[in-house]
TORKOL-4160 file (C-alpha; in steps of 0.2 Angstrom, whole numbers, padded with zeros to 4 digits, m for minus):
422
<pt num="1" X="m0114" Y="m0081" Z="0019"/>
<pt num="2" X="m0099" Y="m0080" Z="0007"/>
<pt num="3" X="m0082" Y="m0079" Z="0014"/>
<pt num="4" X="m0073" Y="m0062" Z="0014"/>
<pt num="5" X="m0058" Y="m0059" Z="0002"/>
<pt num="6" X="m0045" Y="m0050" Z="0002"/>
<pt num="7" X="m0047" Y="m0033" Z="m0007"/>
<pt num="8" X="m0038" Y="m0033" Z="m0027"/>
<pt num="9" X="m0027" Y="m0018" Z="m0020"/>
<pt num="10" X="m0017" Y="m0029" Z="m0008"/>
<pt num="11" X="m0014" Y="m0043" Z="m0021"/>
<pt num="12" X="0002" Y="m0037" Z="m0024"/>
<pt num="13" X="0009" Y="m0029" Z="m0007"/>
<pt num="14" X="0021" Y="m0042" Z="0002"/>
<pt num="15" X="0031" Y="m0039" Z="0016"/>
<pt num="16" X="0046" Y="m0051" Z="0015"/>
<pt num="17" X="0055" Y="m0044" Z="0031"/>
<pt num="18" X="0041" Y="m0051" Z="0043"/>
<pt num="19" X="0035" Y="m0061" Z="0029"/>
<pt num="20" X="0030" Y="m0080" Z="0029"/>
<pt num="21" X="0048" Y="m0085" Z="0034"/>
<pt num="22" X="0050" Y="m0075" Z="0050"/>
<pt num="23" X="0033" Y="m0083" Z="0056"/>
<pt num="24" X="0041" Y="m0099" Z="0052"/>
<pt num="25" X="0059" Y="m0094" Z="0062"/>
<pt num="26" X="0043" Y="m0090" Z="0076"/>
<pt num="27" X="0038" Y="m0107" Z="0078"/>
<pt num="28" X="0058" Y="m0114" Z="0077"/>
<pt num="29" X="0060" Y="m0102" Z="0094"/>
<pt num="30" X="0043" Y="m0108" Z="0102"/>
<pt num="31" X="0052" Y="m0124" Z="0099"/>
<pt num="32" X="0066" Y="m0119" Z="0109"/>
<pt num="33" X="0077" Y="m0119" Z="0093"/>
<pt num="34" X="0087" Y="m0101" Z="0095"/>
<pt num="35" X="0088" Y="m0091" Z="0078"/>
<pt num="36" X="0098" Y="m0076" Z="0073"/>
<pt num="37" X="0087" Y="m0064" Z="0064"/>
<pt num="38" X="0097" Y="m0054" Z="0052"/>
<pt num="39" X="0078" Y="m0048" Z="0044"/>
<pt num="40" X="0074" Y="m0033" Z="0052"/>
<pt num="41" X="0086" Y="m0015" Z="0056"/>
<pt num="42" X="0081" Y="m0016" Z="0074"/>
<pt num="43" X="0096" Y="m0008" Z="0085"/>
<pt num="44" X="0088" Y="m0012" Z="0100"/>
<pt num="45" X="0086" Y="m0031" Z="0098"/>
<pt num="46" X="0106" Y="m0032" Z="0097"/>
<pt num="47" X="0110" Y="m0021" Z="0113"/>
<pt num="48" X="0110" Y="m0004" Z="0107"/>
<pt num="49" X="0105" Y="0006" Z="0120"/>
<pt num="50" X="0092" Y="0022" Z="0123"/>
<pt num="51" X="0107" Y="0039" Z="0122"/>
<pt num="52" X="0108" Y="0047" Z="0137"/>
<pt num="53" X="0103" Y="0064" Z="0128"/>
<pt num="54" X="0084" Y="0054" Z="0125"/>
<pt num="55" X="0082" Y="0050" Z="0142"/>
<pt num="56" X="0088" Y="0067" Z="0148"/>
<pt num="57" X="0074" Y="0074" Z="0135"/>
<pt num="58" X="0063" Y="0065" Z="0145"/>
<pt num="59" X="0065" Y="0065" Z="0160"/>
<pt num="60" X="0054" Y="0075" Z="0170"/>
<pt num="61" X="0044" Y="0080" Z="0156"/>
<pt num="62" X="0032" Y="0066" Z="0152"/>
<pt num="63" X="0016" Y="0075" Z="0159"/>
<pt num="64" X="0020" Y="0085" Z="0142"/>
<pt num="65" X="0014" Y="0070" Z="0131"/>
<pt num="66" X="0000" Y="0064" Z="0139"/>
<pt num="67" X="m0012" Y="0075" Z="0126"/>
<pt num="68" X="m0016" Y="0078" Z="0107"/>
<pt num="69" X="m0003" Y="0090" Z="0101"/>
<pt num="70" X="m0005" Y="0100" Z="0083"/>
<pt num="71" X="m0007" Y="0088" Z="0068"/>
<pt num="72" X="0009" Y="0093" Z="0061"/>
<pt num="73" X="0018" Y="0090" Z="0076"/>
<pt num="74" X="0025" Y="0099" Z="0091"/>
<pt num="75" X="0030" Y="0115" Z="0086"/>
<pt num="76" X="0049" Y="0112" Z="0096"/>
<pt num="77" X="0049" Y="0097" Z="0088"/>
<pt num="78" X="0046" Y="0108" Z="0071"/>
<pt num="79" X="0057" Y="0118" Z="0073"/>
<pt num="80" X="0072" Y="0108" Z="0077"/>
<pt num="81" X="0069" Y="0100" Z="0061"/>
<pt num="82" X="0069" Y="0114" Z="0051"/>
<pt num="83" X="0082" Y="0120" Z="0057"/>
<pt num="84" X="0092" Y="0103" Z="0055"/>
<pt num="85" X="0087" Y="0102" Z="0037"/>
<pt num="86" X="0093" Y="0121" Z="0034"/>
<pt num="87" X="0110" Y="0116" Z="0040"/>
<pt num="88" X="0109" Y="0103" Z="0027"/>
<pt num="89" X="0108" Y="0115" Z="0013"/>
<pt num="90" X="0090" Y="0116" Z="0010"/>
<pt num="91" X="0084" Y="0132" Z="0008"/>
<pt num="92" X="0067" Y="0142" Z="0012"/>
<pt num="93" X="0057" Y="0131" Z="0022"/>
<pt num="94" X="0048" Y="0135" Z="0038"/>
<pt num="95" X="0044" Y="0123" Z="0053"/>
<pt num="96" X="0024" Y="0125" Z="0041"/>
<pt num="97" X="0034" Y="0115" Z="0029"/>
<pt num="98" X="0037" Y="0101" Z="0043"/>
<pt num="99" X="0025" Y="0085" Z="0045"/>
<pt num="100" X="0031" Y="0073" Z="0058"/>
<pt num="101" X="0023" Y="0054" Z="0059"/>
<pt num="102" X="0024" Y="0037" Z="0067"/>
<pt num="103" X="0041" Y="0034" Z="0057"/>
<pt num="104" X="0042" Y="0035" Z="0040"/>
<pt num="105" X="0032" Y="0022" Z="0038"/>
<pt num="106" X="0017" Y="0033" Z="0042"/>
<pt num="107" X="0023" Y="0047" Z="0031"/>
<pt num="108" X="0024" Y="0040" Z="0017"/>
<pt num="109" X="0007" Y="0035" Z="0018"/>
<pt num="110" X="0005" Y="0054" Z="0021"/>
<pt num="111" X="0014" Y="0059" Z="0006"/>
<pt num="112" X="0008" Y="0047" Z="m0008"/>
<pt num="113" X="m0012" Y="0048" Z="m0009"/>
<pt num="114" X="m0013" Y="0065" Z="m0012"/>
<pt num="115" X="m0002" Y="0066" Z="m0027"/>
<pt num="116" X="m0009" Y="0049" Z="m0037"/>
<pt num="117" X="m0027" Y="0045" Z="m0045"/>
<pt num="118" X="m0028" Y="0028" Z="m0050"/>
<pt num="119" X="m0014" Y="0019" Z="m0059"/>
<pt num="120" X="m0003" Y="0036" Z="m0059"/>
<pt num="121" X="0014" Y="0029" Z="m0059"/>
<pt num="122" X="0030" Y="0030" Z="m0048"/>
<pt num="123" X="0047" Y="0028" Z="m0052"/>
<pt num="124" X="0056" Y="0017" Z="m0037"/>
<pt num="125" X="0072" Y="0008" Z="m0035"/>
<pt num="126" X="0077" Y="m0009" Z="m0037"/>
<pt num="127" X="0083" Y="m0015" Z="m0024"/>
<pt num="128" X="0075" Y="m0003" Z="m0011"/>
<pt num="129" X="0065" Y="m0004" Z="0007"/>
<pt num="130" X="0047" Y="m0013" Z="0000"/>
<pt num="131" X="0038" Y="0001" Z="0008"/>
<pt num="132" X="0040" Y="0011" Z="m0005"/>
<pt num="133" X="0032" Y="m0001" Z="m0017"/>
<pt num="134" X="0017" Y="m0006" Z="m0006"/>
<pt num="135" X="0012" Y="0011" Z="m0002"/>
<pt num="136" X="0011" Y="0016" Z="m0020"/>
<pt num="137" X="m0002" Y="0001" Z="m0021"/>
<pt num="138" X="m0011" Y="0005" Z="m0008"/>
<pt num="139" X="m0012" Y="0024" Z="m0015"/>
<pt num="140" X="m0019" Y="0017" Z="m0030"/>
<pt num="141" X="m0005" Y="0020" Z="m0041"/>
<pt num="142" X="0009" Y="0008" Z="m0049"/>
<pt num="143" X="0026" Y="0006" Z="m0044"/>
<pt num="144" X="0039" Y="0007" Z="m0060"/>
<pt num="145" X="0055" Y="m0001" Z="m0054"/>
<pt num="146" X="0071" Y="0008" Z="m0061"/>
<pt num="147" X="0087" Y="m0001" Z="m0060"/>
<pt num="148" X="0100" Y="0001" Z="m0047"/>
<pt num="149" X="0118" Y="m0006" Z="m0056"/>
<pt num="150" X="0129" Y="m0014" Z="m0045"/>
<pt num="151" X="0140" Y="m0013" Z="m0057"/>
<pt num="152" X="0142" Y="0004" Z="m0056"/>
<pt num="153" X="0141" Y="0005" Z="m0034"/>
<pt num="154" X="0122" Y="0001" Z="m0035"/>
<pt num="155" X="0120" Y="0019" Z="m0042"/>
<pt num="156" X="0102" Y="0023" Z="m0050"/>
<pt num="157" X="0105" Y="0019" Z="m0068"/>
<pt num="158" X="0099" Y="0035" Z="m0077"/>
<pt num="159" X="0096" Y="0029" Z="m0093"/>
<pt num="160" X="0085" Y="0014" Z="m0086"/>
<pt num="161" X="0074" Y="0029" Z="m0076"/>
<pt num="162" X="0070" Y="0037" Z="m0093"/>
<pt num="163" X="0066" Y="0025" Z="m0103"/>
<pt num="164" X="0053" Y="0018" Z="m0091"/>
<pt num="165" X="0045" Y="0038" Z="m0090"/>
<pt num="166" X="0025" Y="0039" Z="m0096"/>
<pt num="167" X="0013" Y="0054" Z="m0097"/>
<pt num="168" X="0007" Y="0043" Z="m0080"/>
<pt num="169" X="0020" Y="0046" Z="m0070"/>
<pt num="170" X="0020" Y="0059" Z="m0056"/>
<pt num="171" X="0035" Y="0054" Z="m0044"/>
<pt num="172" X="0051" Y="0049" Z="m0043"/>
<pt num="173" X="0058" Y="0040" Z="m0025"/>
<pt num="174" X="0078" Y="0040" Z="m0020"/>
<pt num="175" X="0084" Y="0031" Z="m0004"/>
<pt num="176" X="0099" Y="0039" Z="m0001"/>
<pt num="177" X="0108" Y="0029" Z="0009"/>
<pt num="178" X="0100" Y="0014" Z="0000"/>
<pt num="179" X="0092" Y="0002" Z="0011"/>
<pt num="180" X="0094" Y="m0014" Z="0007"/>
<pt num="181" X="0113" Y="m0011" Z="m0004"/>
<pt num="182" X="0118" Y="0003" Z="0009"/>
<pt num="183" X="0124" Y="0014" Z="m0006"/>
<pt num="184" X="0128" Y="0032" Z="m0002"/>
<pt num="185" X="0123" Y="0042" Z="m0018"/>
<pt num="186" X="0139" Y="0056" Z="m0024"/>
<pt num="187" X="0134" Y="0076" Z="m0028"/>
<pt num="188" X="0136" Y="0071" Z="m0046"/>
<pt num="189" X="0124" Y="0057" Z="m0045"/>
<pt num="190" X="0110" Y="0066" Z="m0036"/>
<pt num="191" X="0113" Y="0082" Z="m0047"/>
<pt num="192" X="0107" Y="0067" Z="m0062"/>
<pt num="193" X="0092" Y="0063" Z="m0053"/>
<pt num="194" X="0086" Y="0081" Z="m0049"/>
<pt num="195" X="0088" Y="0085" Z="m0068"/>
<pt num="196" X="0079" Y="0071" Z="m0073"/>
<pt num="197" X="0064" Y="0076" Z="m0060"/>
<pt num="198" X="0067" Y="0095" Z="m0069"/>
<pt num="199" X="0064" Y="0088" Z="m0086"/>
<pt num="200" X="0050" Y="0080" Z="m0084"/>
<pt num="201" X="0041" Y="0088" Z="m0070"/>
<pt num="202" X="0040" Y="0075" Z="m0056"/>
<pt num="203" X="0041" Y="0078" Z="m0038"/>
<pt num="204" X="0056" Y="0069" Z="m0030"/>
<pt num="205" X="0051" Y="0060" Z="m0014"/>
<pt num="206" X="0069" Y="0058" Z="m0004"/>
<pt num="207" X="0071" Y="0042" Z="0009"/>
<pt num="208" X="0086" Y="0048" Z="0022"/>
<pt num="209" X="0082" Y="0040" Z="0035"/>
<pt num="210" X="0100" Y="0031" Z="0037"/>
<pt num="211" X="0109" Y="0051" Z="0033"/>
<pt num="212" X="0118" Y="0050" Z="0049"/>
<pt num="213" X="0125" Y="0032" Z="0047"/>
<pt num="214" X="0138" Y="0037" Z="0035"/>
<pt num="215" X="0155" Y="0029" Z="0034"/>
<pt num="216" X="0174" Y="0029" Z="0028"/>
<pt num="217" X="0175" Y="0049" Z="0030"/>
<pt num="218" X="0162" Y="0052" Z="0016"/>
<pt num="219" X="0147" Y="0064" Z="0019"/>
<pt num="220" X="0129" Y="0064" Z="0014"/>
<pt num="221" X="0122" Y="0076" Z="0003"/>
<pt num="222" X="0103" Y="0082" Z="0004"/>
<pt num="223" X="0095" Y="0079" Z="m0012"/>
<pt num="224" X="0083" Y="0094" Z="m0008"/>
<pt num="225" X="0100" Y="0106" Z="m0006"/>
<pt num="226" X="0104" Y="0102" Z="m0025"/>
<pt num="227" X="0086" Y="0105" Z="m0030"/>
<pt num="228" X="0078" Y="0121" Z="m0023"/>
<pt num="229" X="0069" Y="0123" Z="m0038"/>
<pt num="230" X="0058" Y="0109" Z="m0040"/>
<pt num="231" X="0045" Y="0098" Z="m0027"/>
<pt num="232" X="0054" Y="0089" Z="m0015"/>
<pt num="233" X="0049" Y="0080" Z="m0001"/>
<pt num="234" X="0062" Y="0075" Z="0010"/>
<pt num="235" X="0059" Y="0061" Z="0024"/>
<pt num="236" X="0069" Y="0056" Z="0039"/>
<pt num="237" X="0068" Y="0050" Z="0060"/>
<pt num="238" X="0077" Y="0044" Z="0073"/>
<pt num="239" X="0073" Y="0025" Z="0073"/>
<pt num="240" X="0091" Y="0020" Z="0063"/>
<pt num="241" X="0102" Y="0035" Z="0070"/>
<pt num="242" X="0097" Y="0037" Z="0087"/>
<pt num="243" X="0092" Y="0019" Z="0087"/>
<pt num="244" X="0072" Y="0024" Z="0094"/>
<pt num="245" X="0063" Y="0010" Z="0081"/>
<pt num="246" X="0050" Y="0009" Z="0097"/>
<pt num="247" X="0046" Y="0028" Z="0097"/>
<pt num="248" X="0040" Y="0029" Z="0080"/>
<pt num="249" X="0047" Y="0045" Z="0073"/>
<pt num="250" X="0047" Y="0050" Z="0059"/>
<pt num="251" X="0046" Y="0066" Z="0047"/>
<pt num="252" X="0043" Y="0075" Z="0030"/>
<pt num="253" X="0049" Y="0094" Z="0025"/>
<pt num="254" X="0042" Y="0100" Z="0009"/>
<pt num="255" X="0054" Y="0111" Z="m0001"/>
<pt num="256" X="0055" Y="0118" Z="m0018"/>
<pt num="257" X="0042" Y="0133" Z="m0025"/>
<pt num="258" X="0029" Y="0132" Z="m0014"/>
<pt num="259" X="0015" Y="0138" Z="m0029"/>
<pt num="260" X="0017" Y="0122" Z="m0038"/>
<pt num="261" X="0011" Y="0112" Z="m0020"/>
<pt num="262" X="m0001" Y="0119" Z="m0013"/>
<pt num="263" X="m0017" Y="0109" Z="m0018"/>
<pt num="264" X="m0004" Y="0094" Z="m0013"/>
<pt num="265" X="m0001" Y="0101" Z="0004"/>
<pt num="266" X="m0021" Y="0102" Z="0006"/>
<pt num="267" X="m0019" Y="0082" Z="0005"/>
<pt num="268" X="m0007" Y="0081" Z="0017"/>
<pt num="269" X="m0015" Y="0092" Z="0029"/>
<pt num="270" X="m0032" Y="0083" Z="0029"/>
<pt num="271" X="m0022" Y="0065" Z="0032"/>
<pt num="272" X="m0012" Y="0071" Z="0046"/>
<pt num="273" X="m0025" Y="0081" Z="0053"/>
<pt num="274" X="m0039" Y="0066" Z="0052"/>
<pt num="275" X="m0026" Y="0058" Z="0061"/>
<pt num="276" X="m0025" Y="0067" Z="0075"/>
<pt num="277" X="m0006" Y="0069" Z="0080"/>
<pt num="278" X="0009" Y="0057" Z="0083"/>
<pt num="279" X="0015" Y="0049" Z="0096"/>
<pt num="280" X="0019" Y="0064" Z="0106"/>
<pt num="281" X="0034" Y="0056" Z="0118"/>
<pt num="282" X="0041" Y="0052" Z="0103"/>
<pt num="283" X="0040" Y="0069" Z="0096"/>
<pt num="284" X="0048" Y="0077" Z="0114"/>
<pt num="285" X="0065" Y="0068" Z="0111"/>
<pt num="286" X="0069" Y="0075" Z="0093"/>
<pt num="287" X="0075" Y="0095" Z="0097"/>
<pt num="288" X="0088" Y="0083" Z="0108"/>
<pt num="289" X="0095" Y="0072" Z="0096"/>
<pt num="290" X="0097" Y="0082" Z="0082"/>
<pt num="291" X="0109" Y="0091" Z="0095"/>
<pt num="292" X="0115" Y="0076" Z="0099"/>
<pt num="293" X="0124" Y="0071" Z="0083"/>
<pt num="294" X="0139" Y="0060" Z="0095"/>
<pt num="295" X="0128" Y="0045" Z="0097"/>
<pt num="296" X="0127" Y="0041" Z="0079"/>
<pt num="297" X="0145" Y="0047" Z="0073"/>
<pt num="298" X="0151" Y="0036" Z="0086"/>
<pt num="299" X="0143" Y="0020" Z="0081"/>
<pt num="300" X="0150" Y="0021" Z="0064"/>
<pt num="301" X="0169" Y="0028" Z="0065"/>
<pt num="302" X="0184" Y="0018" Z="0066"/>
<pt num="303" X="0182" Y="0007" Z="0082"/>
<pt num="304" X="0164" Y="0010" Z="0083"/>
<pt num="305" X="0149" Y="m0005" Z="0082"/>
<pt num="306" X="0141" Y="m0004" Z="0065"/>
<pt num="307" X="0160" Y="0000" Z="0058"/>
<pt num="308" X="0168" Y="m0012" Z="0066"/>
<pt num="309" X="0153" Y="m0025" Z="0064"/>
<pt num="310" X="0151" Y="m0021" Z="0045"/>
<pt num="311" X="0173" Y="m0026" Z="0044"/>
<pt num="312" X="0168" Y="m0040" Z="0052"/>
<pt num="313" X="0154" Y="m0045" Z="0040"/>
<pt num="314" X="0166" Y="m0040" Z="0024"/>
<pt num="315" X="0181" Y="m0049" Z="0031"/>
<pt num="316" X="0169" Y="m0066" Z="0032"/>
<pt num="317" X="0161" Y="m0064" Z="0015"/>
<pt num="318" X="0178" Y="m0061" Z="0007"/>
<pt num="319" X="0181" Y="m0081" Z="0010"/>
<pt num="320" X="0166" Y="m0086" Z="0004"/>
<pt num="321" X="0167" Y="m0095" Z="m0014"/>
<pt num="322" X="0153" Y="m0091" Z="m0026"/>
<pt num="323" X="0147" Y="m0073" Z="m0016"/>
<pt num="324" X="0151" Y="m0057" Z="m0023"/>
<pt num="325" X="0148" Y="m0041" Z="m0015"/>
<pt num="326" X="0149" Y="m0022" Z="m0015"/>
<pt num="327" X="0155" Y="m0013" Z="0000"/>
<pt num="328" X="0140" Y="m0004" Z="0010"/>
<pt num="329" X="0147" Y="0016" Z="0013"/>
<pt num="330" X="0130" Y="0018" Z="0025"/>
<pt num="331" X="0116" Y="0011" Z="0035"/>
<pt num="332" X="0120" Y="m0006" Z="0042"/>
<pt num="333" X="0115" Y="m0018" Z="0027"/>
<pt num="334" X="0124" Y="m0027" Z="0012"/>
<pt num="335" X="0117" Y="m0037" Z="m0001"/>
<pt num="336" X="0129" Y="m0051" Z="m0010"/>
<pt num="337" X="0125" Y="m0057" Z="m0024"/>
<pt num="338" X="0124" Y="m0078" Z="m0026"/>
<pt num="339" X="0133" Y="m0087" Z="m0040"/>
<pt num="340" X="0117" Y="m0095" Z="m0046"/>
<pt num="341" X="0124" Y="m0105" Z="m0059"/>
<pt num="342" X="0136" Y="m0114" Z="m0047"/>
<pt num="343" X="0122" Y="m0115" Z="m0032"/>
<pt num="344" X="0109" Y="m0119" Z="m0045"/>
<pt num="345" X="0097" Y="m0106" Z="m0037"/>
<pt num="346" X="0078" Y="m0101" Z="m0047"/>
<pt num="347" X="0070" Y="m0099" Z="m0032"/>
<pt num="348" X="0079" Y="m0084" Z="m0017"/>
<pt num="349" X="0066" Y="m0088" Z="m0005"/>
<pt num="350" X="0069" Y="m0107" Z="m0006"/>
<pt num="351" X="0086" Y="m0104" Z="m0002"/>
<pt num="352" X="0082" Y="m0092" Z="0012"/>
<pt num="353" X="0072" Y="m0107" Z="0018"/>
<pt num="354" X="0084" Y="m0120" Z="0016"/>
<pt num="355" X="0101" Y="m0107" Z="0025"/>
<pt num="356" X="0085" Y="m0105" Z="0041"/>
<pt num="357" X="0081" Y="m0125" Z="0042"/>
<pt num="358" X="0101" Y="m0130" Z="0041"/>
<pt num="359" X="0109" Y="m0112" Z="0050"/>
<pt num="360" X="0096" Y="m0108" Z="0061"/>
<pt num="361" X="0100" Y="m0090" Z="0052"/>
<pt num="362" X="0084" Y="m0079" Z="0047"/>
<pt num="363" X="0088" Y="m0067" Z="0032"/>
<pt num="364" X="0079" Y="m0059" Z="0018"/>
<pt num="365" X="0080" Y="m0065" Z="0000"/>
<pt num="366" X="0080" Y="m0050" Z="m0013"/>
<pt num="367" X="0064" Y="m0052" Z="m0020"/>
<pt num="368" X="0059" Y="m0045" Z="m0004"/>
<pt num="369" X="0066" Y="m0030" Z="m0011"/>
<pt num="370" X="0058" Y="m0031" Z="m0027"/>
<pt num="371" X="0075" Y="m0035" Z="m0036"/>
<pt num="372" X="0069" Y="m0049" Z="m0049"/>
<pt num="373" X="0083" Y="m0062" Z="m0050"/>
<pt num="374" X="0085" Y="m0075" Z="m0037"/>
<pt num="375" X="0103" Y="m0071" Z="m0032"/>
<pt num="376" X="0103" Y="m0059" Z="m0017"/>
<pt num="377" X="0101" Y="m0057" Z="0001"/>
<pt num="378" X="0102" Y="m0044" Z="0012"/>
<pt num="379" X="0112" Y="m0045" Z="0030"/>
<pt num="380" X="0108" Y="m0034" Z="0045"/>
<pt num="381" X="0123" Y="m0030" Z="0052"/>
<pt num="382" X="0118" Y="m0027" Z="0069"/>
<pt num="383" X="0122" Y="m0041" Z="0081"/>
<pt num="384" X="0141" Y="m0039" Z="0089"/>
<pt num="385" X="0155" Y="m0042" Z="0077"/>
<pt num="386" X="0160" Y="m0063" Z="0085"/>
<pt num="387" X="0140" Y="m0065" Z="0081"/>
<pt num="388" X="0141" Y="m0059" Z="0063"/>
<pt num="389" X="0159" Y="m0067" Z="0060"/>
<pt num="390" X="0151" Y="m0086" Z="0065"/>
<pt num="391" X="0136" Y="m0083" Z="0057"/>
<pt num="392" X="0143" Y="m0077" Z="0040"/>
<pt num="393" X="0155" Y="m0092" Z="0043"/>
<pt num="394" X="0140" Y="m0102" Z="0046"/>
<pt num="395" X="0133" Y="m0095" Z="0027"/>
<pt num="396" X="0149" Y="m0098" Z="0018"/>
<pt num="397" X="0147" Y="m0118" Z="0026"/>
<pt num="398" X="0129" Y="m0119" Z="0020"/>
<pt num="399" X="0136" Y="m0114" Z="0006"/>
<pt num="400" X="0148" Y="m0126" Z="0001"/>
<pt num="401" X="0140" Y="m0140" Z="m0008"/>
<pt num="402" X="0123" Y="m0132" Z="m0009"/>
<pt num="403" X="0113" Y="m0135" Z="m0023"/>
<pt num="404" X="0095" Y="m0132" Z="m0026"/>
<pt num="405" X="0091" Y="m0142" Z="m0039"/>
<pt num="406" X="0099" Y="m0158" Z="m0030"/>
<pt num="407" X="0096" Y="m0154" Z="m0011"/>
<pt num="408" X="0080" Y="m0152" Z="m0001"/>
<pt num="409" X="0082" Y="m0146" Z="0017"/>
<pt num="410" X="0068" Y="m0149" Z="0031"/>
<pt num="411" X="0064" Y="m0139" Z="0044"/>
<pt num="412" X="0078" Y="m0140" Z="0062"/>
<pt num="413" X="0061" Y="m0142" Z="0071"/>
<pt num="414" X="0056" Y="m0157" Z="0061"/>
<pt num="415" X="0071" Y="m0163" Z="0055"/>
<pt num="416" X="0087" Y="m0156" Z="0063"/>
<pt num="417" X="0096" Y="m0151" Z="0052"/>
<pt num="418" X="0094" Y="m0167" Z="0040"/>
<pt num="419" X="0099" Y="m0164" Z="0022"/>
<pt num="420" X="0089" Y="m0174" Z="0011"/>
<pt num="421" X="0096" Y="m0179" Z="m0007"/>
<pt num="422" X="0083" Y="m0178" Z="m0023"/>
């Protein structure tokens, strides 16, 4: 009997974030060898708590949950939604235009297969959240990466998206804030990108998951408010904001002339409905934190953790000789750039490898984000503000000195952090 292989369609999924390198920092803990992992945007591993206003939701009301509820989503649940996407300028949508999932991770698997045939194409950023890119796969179609400059704020570079616009492509995907450069995208910027879906007749699907984590006084700006008269699909949750990863929710609002989605929403409905429903618990909590908008603003203001935490990080990097960077405005990420000419880096995994076995410090390279030179990495920054002071400090040491080319690091398990020279 022959062996099974994996099918073609997953040859080029990856999923860096709990890639090959987190199983390996697994094995350093089942060592006893303790390792900060700055991989994954999870609030609750670094002490951020469950609000008050979700266990109020709850309490009492769990008998609630215990069966199916409509595919779509509790109508509460709808509603609140709607009526928290209203306030945010998008206009004449109903809780019918509300799907709610398992986290946007779920919807998006929602969203995709009923718009793509086989190799139809989708315009996504680089860097971005590689979600995006391996549900596209797994819907049959093809990601096209457009370029985000961080030369210009890590703003989507709009030339770069039209020139890389064939009669194959259906789609065009904005992460606003951006996950992994924590960009916040301007009014005039997503004006640009609205247009550019106008032209050439592509349904926008918009990633806002992090619209609550906004900092220095600006202010986030619904794609779908600038947009009323085209296809959007707008996603968001709680996981990030109300820091409820766990509880799996997530949801998507179509907006935009309800003629010209029809046959799409048929898609949608027979996915969700073939699903069954979502995890109803976590669907009870959402009318009370979208009323509860104090837990997030208070995480990201002046003296709050993600702001303080993020100073903290910047102030650490600043020091650093060789890294570069471009101040995040939302979410809790930042991505430096390497000097790969001075470290001698081809290989960003390598050195992701090399910064776990000498640091004990798990982070993701930027090909994990499908950015295609090996001179980034993504922080988290989620642990308290001492933690991500030392370990930056821990960075910048590695740093010094390193060279790829003339320096092979073994793994702390094996090797404690022994350096070895070519």
């Amino acid at each position: 009997m022959e062996n099974y292989k994996m099918a073609e369609k997953m040859s080029n999924v990856h999923s860096d974030i709990r890639g090959p390198l987190f199983v390996e920092a697994m094995k350093m803990q089942e060592e006893g060898i303790p390792v900060l992992k700055l991989n994954t945007g999870n609030p609750a591993a670094f002490g951020f708590g469950l609000p008050e206003s979700i266990k109020n939701a709850l309490t009492g009301h769990l008998e609630e949950g215990v069966g199916y509820c409509d595919f779509q989503g509790m109508k509460k649940s709808r509603e609140a939604i709607c009526e928290y996407e209203r306030k945010k300028g998008i206009k004449g949508i109903t809780p019918e235009d509300v799907f709610i999932g398992n986290g946007v991770s779920e919807v998006v698997s929602f969203a995709l297969p009923p718009l793509l045939n086989d190799n139809d194409e989708v315009l996504v950023p680089a860097p971005s959240y590689s979600l995006w890119g391996n549900s596209v796969y797994l819907a049959g179609g093809k990601p096209v990466f457009y370029l985000c400059d961080e030369q210009s704020k890590w703003y989507p570079d709009m030339a770069d998206i039209r020139s890389k616009i064939t009669p194959k492509t259906k789609a065009l995907v904005v992460i606003n804030p951006n996950n992994p450069t924590g960009a916040l995208y301007p009014e005039e910027v997503l004006r640009q990108l609205a247009q550019i879906a106008r032209e050439f007749h592509l349904i926008l699907f918009v990633d806002e998951i992090y619209d609550r984590l906004v900092m220095d006084d600006l202010t986030h700006i619904s794609l779908a408010s600038l947009a009323e008269d085209i296809p959007v699909v707008t996603m968001n949750g709680l996981s990030k904001s109300h820091c409820l990863c766990g509880y799996r929710c997530g949801w998507m609002v179509i907006s935009g002339p309800r003629h010209l989605t029809e046959e799409y929403r048929k898609g949608v409905v027979k996915l969700t409905s073939m699903r069954l429903c979502a995890n109803t618990l976590g669907q009870m909590v959402i009318p009370a934190a979208l009323e509860d908008m104090e837990t997030p603003a208070a995480m990201v203001r002046p003296g709050g953790r993600i702001y303080e935490q993020r100073k903290a990080t910047i102030d650490e990097l600043k020091k650093i000789n060789g890294l570069s960077f471009v101040k995040n405005s939302g979410a809790f990420y930042i991505f430096p750039k390497l000097d790969i000419r001075k470290f001698q880096i081809t290989d960003d995994k390598k050195f992701a490898r090399d910064l776990l076995y000498a640091t004990n410090i798990l982070l993701v390279p930027g090909s994990g984000f499908d950015w295609n030179a090996p001179d980034h990495f993504r922080i988290v920054m989620l642990p308290d503000k001492e933690v991500l002071s030392d370990a930056v400090r821990k960075i910048g040491s590695f740093l010094d000195g390193y060279n790829q080319k003339r320096v092979s690091i073994q793994s702390v398990y094996t090797h404690p952090k022994k350096l070895q020279k070519k």
